[in-house]
TORGU-669968 format. One record per residue (C-alpha): residue in one letter; x, y, z. Coordinates in steps of 0.1 Angstrom, whole numbers, plus 5000, padded with zeros to 4 digits. Layout:
<pts>
{pt "A"; {X; Y; Z}}
...
</pts>
This chain:
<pts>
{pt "X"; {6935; 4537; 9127}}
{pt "X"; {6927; 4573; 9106}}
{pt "X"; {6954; 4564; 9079}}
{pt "X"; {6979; 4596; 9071}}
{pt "X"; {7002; 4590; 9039}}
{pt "X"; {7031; 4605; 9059}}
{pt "X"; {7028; 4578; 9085}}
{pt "X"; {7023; 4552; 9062}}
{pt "X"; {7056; 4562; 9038}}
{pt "X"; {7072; 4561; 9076}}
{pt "X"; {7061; 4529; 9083}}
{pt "X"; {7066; 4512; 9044}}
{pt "X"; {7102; 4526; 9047}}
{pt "X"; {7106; 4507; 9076}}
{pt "X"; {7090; 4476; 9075}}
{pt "X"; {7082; 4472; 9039}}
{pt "X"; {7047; 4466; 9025}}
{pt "X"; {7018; 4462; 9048}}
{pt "X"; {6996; 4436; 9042}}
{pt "X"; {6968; 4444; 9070}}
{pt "X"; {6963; 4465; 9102}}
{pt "X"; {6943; 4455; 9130}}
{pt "X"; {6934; 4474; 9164}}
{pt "X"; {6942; 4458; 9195}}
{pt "X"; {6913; 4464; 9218}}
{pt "X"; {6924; 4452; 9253}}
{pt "X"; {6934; 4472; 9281}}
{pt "X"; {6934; 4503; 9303}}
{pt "X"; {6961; 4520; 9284}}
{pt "X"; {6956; 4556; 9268}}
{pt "X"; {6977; 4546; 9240}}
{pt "X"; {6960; 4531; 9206}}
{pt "X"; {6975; 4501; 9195}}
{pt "X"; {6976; 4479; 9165}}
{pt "X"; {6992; 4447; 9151}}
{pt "X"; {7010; 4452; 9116}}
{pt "X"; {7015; 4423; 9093}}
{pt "X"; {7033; 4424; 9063}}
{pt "X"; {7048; 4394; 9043}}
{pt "X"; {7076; 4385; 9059}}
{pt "X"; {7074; 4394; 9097}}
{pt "X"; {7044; 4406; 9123}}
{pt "X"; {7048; 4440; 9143}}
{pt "X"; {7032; 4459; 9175}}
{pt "X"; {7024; 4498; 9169}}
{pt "X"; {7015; 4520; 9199}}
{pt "X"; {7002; 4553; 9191}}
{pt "X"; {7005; 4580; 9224}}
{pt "X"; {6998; 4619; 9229}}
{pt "X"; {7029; 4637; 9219}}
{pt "X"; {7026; 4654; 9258}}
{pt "X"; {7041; 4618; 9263}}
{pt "X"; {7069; 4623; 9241}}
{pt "X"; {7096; 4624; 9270}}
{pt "X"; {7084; 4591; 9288}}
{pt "X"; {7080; 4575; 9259}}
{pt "X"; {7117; 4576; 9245}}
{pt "X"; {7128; 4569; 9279}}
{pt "X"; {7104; 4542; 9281}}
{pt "X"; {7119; 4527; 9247}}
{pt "X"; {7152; 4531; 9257}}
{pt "X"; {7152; 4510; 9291}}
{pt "X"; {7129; 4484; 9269}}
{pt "X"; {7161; 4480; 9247}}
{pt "X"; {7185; 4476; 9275}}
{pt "X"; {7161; 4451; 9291}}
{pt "X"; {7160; 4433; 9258}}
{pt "X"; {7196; 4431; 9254}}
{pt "X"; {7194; 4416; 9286}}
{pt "X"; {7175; 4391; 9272}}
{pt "X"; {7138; 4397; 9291}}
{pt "X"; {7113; 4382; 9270}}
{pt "X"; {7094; 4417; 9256}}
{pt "X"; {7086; 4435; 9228}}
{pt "X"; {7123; 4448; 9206}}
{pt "X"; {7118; 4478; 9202}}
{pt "X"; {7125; 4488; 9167}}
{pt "X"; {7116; 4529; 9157}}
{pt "X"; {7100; 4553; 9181}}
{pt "X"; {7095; 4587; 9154}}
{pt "X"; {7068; 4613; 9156}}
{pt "X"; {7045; 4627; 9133}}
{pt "X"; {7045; 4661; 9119}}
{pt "X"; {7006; 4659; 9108}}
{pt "X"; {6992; 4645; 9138}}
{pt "X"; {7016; 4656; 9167}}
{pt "X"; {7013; 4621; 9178}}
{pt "X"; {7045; 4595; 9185}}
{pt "X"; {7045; 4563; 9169}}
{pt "X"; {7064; 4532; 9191}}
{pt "X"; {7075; 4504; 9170}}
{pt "X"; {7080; 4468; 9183}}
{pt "X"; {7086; 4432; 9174}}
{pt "X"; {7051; 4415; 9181}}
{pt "X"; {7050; 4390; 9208}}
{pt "X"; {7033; 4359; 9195}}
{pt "X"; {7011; 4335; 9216}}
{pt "X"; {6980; 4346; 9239}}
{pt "X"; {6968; 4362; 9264}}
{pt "X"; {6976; 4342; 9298}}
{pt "X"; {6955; 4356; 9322}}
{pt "X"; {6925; 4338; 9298}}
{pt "X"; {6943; 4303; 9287}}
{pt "X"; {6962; 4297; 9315}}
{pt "X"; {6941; 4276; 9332}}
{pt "X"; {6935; 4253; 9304}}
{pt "X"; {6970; 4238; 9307}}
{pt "X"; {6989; 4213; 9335}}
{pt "X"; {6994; 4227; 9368}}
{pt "X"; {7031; 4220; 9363}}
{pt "X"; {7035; 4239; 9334}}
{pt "X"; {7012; 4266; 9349}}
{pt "X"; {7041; 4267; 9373}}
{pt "X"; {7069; 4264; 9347}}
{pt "X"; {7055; 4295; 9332}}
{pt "X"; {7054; 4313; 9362}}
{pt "X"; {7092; 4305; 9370}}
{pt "X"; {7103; 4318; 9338}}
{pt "X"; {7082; 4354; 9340}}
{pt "X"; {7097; 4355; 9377}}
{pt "X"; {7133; 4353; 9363}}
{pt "X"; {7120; 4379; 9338}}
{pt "X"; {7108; 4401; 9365}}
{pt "X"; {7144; 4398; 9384}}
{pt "X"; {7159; 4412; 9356}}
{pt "X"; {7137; 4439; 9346}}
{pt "X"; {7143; 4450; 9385}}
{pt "X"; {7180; 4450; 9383}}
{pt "X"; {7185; 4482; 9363}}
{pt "X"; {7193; 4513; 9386}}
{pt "X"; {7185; 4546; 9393}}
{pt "X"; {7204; 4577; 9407}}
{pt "X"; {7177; 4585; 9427}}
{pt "X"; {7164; 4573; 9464}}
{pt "X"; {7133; 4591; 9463}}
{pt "X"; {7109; 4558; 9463}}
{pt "X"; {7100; 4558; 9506}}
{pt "X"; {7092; 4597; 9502}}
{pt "X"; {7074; 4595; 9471}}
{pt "X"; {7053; 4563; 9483}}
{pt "X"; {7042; 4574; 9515}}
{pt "X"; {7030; 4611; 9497}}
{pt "X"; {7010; 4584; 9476}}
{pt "X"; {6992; 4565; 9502}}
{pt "X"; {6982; 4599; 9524}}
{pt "X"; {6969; 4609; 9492}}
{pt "X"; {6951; 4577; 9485}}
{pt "X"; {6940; 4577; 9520}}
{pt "X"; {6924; 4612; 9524}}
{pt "X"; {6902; 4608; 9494}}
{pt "X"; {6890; 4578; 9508}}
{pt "X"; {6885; 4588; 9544}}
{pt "X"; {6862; 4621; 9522}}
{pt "X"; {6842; 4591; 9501}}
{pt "X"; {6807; 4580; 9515}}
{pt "X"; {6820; 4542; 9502}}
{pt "X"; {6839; 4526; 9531}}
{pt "X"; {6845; 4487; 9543}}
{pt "X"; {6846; 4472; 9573}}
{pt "X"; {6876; 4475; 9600}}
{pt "X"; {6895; 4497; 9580}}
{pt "X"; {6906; 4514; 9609}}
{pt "X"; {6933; 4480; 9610}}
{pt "X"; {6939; 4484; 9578}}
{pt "X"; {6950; 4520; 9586}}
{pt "X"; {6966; 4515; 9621}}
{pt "X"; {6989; 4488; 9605}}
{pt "X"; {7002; 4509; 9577}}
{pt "X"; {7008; 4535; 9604}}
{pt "X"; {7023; 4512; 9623}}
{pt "X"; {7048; 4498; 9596}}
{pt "X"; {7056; 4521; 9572}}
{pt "X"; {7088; 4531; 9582}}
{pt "X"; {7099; 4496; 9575}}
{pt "X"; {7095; 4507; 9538}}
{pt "X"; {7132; 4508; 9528}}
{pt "X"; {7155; 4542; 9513}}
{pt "X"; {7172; 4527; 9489}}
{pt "X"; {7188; 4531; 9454}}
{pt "X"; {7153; 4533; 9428}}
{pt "X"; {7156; 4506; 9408}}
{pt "X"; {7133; 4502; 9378}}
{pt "X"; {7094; 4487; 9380}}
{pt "X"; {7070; 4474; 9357}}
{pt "X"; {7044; 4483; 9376}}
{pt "X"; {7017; 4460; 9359}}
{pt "X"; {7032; 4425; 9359}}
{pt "X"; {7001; 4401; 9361}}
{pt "X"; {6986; 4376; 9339}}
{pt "X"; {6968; 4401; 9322}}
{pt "X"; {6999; 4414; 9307}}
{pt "X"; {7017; 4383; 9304}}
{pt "X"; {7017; 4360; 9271}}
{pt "X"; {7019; 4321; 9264}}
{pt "X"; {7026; 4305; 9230}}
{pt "X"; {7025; 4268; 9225}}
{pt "X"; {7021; 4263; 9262}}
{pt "X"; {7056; 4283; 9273}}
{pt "X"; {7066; 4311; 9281}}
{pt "X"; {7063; 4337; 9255}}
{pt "X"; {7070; 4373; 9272}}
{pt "X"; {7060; 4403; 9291}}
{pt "X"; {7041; 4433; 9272}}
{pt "X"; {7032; 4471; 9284}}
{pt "X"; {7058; 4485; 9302}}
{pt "X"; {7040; 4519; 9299}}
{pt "X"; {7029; 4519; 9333}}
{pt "X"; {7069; 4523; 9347}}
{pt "X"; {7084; 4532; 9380}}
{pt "X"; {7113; 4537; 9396}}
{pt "X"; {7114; 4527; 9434}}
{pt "X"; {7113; 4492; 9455}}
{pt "X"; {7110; 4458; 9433}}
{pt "X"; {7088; 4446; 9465}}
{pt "X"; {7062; 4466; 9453}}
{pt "X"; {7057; 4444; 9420}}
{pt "X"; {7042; 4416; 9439}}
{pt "X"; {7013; 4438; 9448}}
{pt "X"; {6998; 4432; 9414}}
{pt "X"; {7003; 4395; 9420}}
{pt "X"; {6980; 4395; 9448}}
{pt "X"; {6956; 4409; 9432}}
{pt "X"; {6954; 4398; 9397}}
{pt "X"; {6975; 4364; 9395}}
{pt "X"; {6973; 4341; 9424}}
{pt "X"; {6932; 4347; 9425}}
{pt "X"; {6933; 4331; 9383}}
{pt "X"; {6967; 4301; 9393}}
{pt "X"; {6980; 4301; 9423}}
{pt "X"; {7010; 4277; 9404}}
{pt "X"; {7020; 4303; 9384}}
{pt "X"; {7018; 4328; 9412}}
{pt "X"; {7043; 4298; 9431}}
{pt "X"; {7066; 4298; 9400}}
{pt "X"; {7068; 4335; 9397}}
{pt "X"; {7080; 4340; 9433}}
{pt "X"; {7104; 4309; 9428}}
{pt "X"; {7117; 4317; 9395}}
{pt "X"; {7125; 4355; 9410}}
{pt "X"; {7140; 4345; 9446}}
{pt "X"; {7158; 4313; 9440}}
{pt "X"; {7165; 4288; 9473}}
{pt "X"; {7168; 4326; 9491}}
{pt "X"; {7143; 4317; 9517}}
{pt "X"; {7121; 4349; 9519}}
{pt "X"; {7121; 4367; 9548}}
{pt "X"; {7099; 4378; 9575}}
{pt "X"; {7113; 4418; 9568}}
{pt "X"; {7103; 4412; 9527}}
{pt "X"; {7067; 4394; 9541}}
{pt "X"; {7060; 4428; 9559}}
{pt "X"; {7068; 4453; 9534}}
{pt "X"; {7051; 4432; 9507}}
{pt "X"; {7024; 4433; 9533}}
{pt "X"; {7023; 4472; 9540}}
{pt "X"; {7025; 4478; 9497}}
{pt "X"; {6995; 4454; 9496}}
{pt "X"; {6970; 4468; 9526}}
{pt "X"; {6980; 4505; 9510}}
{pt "X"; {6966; 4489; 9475}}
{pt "X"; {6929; 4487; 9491}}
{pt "X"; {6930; 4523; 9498}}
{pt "X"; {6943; 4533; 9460}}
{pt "X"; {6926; 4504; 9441}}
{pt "X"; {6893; 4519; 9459}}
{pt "X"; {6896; 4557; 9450}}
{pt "X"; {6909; 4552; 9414}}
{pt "X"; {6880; 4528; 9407}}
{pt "X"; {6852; 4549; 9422}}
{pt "X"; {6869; 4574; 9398}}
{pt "X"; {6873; 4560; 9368}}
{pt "X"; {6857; 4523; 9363}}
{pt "X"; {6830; 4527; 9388}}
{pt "X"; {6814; 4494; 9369}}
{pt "X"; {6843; 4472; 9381}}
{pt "X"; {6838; 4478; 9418}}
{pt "X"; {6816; 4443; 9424}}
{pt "X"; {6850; 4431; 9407}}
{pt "X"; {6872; 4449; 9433}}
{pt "X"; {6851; 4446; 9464}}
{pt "X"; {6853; 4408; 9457}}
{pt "X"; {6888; 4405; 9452}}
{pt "X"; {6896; 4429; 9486}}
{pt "X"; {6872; 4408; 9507}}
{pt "X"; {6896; 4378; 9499}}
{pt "X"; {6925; 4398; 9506}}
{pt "X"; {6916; 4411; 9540}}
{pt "X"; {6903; 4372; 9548}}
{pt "X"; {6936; 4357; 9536}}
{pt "X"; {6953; 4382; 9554}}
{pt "X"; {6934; 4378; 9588}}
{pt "X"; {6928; 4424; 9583}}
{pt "X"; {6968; 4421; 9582}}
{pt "X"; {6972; 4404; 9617}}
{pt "X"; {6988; 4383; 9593}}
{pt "X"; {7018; 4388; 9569}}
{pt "X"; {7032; 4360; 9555}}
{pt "X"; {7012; 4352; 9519}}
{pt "X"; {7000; 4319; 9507}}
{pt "X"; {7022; 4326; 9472}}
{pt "X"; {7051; 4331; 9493}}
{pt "X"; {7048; 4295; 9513}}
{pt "X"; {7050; 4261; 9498}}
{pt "X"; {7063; 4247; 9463}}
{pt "X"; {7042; 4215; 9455}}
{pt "X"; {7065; 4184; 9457}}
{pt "X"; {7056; 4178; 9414}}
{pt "X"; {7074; 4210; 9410}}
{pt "X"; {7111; 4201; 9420}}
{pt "X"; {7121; 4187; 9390}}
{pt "X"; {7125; 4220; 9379}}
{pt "X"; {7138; 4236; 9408}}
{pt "X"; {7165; 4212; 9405}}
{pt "X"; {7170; 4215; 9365}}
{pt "X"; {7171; 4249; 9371}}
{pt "X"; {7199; 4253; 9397}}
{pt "X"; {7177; 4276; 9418}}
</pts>
């Protein structure tokens, strides 16, 4: 962090004096991060381009409404700009624990699942806020024919993607107009923190959307039930209760995921080339699981482990 003494007055007036700064090196995020420790408390700092100005207060506000809701994130604290660097400074509480998506495995799969329950009630809630709009169907379906030409121009393609593309076709219209309601857009392990084998919270919410909730579980696919399928069976539990999930909710879920392979592939071809082994392995399990979408119904979505009822129960799911 290039230290400026009007940032660090703003910061000393706020949080007293700092003891040591440290950069956060993890993730895809443009925004430079760093953990603040002074003697009585620890803090998150995010540092973004001041052409981000108007997203990021609105992007603090909805984190303090989801806060005061009681979701398990970052409180944000200060968001304040700075006149020598044009830059905006984000301050948060800091989230203590680790990162899941590389300890999670270590522990019980009934606490895997635990886990998993609690960041699906999380998720429910961060999905309940609402929009004016009901521009999510429109905007999503721009998205994918976007996606989908600059794939179709690419030399790189897979095998029997013409299902892939005949059963989007097919079922996109099932893709609901509804109120917007708001997204996280990057709720995976990778993004998800565990402290003394619970729970601890969600982090980066920088990534926000407005549109269809459905759409989260993409990410899950992807990212989460490939490292603990538990936690991927706790998450879905924790967020739809007893309600039995339908075949309507299987399909859509479906038709966000089988668009995924088209956007996944042209924004990493674009800009983490190095990571496409990664990708290409994770797709081929995809399109297997899925049969090349002749089947709809994910394994996450079916079957809670008899060892896991206790808390079911406990709960009042």
């Amino acid at each position: 962090m290039k230290y400026y003494n009007e940032i660090e007055k703003q910061l000393v007036s706020r949080l007293g004096t700092i003891q040591e700064i440290s950069k956060i090196q993890k993730g895809f995020s443009d925004d430079e991060k760093f953990v603040i420790k002074t003697a009585f408390d620890t803090y998150l700092l995010r540092i973004s381009s001041a052409k981000t100005f108007s997203r990021k207060k609105e992007e603090f506000k909805i984190m303090k409404k989801l806060f005061a809701k009681g979701v398990n994130c970052n409180k944000p604290i200060d968001i304040f700009t700075g006149k020598e660097d044009n830059k905006i400074y984000n301050l948060f509480s800091f989230l203590p624990g680790n990162d899941a998506e590389k300890n999670i495995s270590k522990l019980a799969e009934s606490t895997q699942f635990e886990i998993g329950f609690y960041a699906g009630q999380d998720l429910k809630t961060i999905n309940s806020l609402e929009n004016s709009t009901n521009s999510w169907k429109k905007r999503k379906l721009a998205k994918h024919e976007f996606y989908l030409a600059h794939y179709l121009k690419n030399e790189y393609s897979f095998e029997n993607d013409d299902k892939l593309i005949k059963f989007i076709e097919s079922n996109c219209d099932r893709i609901k107009s509804a109120p917007d309601r708001f997204q996280h857009d990057d709720f995976h392990l990778g993004n998800i923190i565990i402290n003394d084998s619970k729970y601890s919270g969600i982090l980066d919410f920088n990534r926000y959307d407005w549109g269809d909730p459905l759409h989260e579980f993409v990410k899950l696919e992807w990212f989460t039930w490939p490292v603990s399928k538990e936690f991927a069976r706790g998450e879905i539990k924790g967020y739809f209760g007893n309600e039995k999930v339908s075949e309507d909710i299987c399909l859509i879920i479906s038709v966000y995921i089988a668009m995924s392979i088209f956007s996944t592939i042209v924004w990493t071809l674009k800009f983490h080339p190095k990571t496409m082994p990664f990708i290409e392995n994770r797709m081929k399990s995809i399109l297997d699981n899925y049969e090349y979408f002749d089947r709809i119904r994910p394994e996450w979505i079916s079957g809670i482990s008899a060892k896991n009822q206790n808390l079911e129960n406990e709960k009042q799911i």
